[in-house]
N, C-alpha and C positions, 0 to 999 in steps of 0.2 A: 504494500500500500504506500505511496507516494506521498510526500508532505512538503507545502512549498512554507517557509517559514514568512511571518508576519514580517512587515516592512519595517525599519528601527522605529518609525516615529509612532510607532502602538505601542510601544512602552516606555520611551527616552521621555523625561521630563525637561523642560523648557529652560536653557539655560540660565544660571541663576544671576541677577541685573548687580549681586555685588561681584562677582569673579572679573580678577586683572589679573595680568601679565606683566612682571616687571624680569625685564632683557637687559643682560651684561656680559662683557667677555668671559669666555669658561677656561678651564686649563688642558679638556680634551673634548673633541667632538661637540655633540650635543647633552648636556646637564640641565636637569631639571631639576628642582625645589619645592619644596612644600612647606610654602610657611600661613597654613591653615591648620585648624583643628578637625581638620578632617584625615582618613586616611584616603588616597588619592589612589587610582589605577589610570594612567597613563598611555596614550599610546601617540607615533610621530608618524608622518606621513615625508619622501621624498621623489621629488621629481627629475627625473634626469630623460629628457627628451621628450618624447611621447608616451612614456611606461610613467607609472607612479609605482613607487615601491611603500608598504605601510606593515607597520608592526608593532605588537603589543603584548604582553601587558609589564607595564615598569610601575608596581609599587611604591608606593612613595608617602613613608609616616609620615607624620606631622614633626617637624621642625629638620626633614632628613634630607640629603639630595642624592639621586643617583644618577649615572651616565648610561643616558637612552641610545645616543650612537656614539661607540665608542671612536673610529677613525674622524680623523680630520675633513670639516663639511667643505663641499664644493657650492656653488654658485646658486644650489636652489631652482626652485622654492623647496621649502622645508611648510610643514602643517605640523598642529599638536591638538591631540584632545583630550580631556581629564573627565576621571567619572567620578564620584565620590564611594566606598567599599557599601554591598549589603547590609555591613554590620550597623550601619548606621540606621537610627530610627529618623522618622521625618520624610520630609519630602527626599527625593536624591537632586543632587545639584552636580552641571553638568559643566565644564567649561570647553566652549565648544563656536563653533563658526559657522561659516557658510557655505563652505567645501566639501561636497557629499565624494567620500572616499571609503575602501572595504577594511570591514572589520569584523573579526568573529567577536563570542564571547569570552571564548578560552584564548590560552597565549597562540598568537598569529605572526604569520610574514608572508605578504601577499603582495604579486605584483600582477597591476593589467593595467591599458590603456587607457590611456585619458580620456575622459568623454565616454567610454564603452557602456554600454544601455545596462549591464547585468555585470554581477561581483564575477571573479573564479571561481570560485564552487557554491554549492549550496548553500552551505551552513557561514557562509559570507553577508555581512549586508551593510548597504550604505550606511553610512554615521557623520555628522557632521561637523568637520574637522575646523579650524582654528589656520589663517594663514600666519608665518610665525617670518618676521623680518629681522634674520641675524646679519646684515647689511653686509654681504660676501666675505664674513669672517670666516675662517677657519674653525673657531671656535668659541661657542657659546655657550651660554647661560638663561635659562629660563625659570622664573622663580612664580608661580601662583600664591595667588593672593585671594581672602574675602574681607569683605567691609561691613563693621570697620574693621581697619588693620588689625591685625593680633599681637603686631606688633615685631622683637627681632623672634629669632630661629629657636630661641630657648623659650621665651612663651608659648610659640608656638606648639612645642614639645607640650610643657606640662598643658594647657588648653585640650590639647587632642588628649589627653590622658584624660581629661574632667569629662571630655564629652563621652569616650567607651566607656567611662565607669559609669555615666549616665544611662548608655547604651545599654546597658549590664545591669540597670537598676537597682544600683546607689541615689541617692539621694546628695545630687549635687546640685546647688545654687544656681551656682553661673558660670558660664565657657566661659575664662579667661583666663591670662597668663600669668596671676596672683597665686603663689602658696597659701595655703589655708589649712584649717587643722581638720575641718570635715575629711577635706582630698587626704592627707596623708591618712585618715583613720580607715577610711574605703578604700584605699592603696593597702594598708597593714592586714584588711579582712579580706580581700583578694589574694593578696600573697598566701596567707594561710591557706585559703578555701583549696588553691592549685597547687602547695607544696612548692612556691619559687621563695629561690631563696633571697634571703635581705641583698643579697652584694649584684643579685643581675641585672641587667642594664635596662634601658627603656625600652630596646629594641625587643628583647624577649616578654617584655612586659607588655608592649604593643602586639605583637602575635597572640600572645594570650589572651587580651583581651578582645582583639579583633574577633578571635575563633570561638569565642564563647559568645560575644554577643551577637554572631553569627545563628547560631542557635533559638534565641529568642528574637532577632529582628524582623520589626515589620513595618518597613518604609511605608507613606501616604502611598495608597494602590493596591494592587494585588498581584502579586511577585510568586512565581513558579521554580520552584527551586530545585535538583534533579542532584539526590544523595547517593546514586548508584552511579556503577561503571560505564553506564553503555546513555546513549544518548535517546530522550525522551520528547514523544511530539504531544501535546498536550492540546484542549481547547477547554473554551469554558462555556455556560448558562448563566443569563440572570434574567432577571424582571426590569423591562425597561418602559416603564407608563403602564399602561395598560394590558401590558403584550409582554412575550419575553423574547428573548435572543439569544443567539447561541453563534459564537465564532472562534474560530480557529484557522491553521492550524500556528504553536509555537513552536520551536525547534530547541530542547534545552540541551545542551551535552552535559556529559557527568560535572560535576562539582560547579556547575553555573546557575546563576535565576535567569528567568524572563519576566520584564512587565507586563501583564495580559491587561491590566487598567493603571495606565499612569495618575489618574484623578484622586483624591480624596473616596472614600468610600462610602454610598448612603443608599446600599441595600444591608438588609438583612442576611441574605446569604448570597453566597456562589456557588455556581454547581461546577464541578472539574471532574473532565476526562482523559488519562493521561496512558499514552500506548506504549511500549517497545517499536522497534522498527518491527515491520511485518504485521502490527496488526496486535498484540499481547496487550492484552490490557495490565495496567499495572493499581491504577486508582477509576470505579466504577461505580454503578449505585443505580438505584432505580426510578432517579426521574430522568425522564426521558427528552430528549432532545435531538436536532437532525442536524448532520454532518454530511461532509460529502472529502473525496480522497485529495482537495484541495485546498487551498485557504478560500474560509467562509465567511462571510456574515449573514446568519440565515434568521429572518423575523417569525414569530411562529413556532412553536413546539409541538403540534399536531399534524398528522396527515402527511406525516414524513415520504411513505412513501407514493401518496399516491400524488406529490409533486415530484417524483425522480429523484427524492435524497433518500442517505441512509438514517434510520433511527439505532442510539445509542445512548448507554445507561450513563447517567453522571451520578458523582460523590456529592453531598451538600457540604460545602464549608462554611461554619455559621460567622460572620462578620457583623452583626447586630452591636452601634454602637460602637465600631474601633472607625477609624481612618483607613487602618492598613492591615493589611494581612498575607504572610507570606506561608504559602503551601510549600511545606518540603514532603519529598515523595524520595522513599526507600524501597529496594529490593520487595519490603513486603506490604507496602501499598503507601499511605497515606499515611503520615507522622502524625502522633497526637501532637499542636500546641502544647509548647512549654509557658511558665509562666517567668518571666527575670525575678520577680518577690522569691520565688520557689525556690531558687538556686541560691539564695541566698541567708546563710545560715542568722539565724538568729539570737 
């Protein structure tokens, strides 16, 4: 059974009106910065003739830099895009442009033609890239930023700590680049909870907190998350006015989300249906809704077949009440939600 995946802008949220760019000589290639309290996944685009070359994903903590390309740049153009991690609750915030160039979800390196109407493969899709003016240097520096400032590279560090412990459901005041004895006391009961020890650095302290409040996030939307090995085409149902809807299809590879609703959420539930390749269902259920072996958007949950669609059972996921809600889907079907209060000892 064939699955064509949904276009990026059915799930990319709108980039966000504080994200800058602030551009400086680098000491190799292309470097980029992250001095936001976000954890950042990055990707660069380059141009050399009529091919664009694009690749991703460059990680990038909060207060940290890493080098995206590591040789010495030629003449350009060069593009940049940033996404903000999963782990984050909230909206996601995007920093991004005007340049629709390919991108998967998983780590990528993709070349085709400029202007070419379609990605190179499948599980490729447009994204909209950021044109990036390193002014035929050799080498650059790119440093992201939100507003307002967070200020230098060491606030920005401890800020992105305040906000995964928030992620993580600590009980933290305010994202900013102040010590405070709340932060060190929800740092002290973190440590404990995962056995890290007093003397490891930020950066381990950042994976941990990423991958746990990985766990419990659920950005503004409804975010498709695929905890098995093998890649998952999913769709969903709701109730839209009067009527309801059913559309698909998503394309999630193993350890990725998709947004199936970039908005706020203000149903009740969602119904999700989620396959293996070939057809194996993995999350199913018995309200019923009509699909077809390509991308949908089909009005109506009756009478499947006798309009030429197929009918197929969906999962309810109850969303009464949240903004967001992130479906993870395991090997054995449909993860119960966790709660962040739950993991957190008392």
């Amino acid at each position: 059974m064939s699955r064509f995946r949904a276009a990026y802008g059915a799930w990319a949220i709108a980039l966000a009106a504080a994200a800058l760019f602030l551009p400086q000589p680098a000491k190799a290639g292309l470097q980029l910065c992250n001095r936001t309290s976000y954890v950042l996944y990055a990707a660069t685009g380059e141009q050399s003739g009529p091919q664009i070359q694009t690749q991703g994903w460059t990680r990038l903590a909060p207060g940290s830099c890493e080098i995206a390309i590591a040789q010495g740049l030629s003449t350009g153009p060069y593009y940049v895009f940033a996404r903000t991690s999963q782990a984050h609750s909230g909206p996601s915030r995007l920093w991004a442009g005007k340049t629709e160039l390919c991108a998967k979800n998983t780590d990528f390196s993709l070349k085709a033609q400029l202007g070419a109407p379609n990605c190179p493969s499948e599980d490729a899709f447009p994204t909209p890239f950021a044109l990036l003016d390193t002014r035929a240097m050799r080498n650059w520096t790119m440093t992201f930023t939100e507003a307002p400032d967070i200020g230098g590279m060491d606030a920005a560090r401890a800020a992105g700590l305040k906000r995964l412990l928030r992620d993580n459901g600590y009980k933290i005041a305010q994202i900013d680049g102040r010590p405070d004895k709340a932060t060190d006391a929800a740092l002290a009961q973190f440590r404990k909870r995962m056995k890290i020890a007093d003397n490891a650095g930020s950066d381990d302290l950042f994976d941990a907190l990423e991958t746990e409040a990985m766990k419990v996030a659920a950005p503004a939307g409804y975010s498709i998350c695929n905890d098995t090995d093998e890649t998952v085409w999913s769709a969903i149902g709701l109730k839209s006015g009067s009527d309801f809807v059913s559309r698909g299809w998503w394309m999630v590879p193993p350890g990725s989300c998709a947004k199936a609703i970039a908005t706020p959420l203000k149903n009740d539930s969602v119904w999700l249906l989620a396959e293996r390749k070939g057809g194996q269902a993995l999350v199913s259920g018995s309200a019923k809704f009509c699909v077809t072996n390509i991308q949908f958007e089909i009005y109506g949950h009756g009478k499947c077949k006798a309009r030429g669609l197929t009918e197929e059972g969906f999962a309810e996921t109850k969303t009464r009440g949240l903004s967001g809600f992130s479906a993870h889907i395991s090997d054995e079907g449909l993860v119960a939600p966790l709660s962040a209060q739950a993991l957190i000892p008392k």
